[in-house]
C-alpha positions in Angstrom: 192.5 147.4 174.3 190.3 144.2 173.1 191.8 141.7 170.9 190.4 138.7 169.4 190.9 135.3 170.1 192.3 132.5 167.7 190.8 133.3 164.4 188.3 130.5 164.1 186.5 129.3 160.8 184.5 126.6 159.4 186.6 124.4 157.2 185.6 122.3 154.5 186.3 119.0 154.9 188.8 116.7 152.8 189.4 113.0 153.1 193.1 114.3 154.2 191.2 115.6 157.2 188.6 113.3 158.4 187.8 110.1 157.6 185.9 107.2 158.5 187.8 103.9 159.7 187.1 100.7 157.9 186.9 97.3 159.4 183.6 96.7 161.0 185.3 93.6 163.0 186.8 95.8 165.7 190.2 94.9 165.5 191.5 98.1 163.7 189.3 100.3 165.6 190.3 102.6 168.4 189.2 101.6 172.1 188.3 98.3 170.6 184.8 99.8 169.1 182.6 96.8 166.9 180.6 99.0 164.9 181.9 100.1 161.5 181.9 103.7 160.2 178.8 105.6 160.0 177.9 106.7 156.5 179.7 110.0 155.8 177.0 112.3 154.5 174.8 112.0 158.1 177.8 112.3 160.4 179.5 115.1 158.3 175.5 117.2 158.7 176.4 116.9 162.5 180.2 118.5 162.5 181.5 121.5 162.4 185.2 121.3 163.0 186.8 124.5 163.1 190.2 125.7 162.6 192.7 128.1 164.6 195.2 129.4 162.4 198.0 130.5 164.9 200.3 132.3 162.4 200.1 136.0 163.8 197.5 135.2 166.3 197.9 137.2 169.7 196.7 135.8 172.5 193.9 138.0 174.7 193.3 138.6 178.3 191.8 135.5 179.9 188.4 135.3 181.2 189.2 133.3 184.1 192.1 133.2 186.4 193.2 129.9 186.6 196.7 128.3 185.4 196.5 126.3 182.4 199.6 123.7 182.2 200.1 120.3 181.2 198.9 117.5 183.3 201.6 117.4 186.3 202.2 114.0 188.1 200.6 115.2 191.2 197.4 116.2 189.5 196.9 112.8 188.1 194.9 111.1 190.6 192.5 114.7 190.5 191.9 114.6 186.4 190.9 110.4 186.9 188.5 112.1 189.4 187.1 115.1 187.3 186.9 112.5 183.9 184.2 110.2 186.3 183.6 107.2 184.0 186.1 108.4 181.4 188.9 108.6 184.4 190.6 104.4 183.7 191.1 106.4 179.9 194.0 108.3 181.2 196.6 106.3 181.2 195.6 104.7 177.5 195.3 108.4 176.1 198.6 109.3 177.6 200.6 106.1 176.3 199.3 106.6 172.8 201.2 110.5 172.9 197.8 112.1 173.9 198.9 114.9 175.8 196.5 116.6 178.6 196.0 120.0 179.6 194.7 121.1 183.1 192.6 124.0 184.3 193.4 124.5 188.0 192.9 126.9 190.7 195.5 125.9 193.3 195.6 122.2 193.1 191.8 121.8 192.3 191.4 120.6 188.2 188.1 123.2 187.0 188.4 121.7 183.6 190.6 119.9 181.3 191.5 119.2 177.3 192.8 116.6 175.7 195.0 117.6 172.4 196.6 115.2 169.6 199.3 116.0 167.0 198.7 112.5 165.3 196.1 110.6 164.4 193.1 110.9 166.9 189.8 108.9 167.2 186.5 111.7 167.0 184.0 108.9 168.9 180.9 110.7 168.4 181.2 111.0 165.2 183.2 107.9 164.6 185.6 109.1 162.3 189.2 109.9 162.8 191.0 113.5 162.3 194.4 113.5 160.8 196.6 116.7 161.1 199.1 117.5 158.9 202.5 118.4 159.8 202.6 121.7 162.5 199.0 121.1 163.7 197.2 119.8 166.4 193.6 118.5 167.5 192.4 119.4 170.9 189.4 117.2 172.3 187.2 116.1 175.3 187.1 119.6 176.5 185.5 119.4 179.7 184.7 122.2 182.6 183.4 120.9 185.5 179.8 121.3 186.1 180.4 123.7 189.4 182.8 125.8 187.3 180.7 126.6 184.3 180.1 129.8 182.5 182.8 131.2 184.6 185.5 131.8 181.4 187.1 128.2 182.3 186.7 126.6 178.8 187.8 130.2 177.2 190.8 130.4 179.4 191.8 126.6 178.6 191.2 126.8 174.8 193.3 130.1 174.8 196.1 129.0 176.4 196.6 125.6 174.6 196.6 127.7 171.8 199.2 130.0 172.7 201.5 126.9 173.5 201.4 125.8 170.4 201.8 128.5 168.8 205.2 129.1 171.4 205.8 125.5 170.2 205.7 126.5 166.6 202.7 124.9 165.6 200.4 126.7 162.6 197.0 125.2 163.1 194.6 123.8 166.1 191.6 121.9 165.1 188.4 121.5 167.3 185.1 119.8 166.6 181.4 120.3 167.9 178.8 117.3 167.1 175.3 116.8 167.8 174.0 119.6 168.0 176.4 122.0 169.8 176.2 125.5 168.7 178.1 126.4 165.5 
């Protein structure tokens, strides 16, 4: 039979979740950004950060078949490909503990997500997440132009999510801004 994917709700938002950075000089600021936080009551109208609670959660059939793993070594050079401009990032996510998950099809990346169990940086929004103990943030979700609307993002979300929860984490958080459908 059917079963549902990672139960996923709206969450209010608490300054132990979100929060805006201060220090407008740059020097605190992740990625060296100048600018200083956005006021909180425009940028918090343009979230909607949604929560996975993983508890009892059972994972469903994936749309897609691909294999969904963690960035291997000899896939590295592909992902700095498939992030274009974002690609020199790589090596700065992966040194501050950002860990990166892979959609392939043989050894061609169809998408990729980027997930955090610390404190992580939400540029478009220009605030930072912060998640407790036993939960993660999963971010820059990206399928591949050629590759969309073909269950790729599905099958990536899903299966992060079952790691974690085979890692014994409670919670995934993920965020859409500006826009995206809610």
């Amino acid at each position: 039979g059917l079963r549902r994917g990672p139960p996923l709700r709206a969450v209010r938002l608490g300054a132990d979740r979100v929060r805006g950075v201060p220090g407008g000089g740059g020097g605190g600021r992740p990625g060296g950004q100048r600018e200083g936080p956005r006021p909180l009551l425009p940028v918090l109208s343009e979230l909607c950060l949604w929560a996975a609670d993983l508890g009892r959660w059972r994972p469903p059939r994936l749309p897609a078949e691909v294999e969904v793993r963690e960035l291997p070594p000899d896939l590295r050079s592909d992902l700095i490909d498939a992030m274009g401009a974002e690609g020199d990032l790589v090596d700065l996510r992966q040194q501050r503990r950002s860990r990166c998950f892979v959609a392939t099809r043989g050894h061609r990346v169809l998408g990729y997500g980027w997930l955090s169990e610390h404190v992580e940086w939400i540029g478009e929004i220009r605030l930072e997440i912060v998640p407790a103990a036993g939960e993660a943030y999963l971010w820059n979700c990206v399928t591949l132009p050629a590759h969309r609307r073909t269950g790729i993002f599905t099958s990536l979300l899903v299966s992060v999510a079952g790691r974690l929860q085979a890692q014994g984490l409670s919670r995934s958080w993920i965020a859409s801004a500006g826009g995206a459908e809610r």
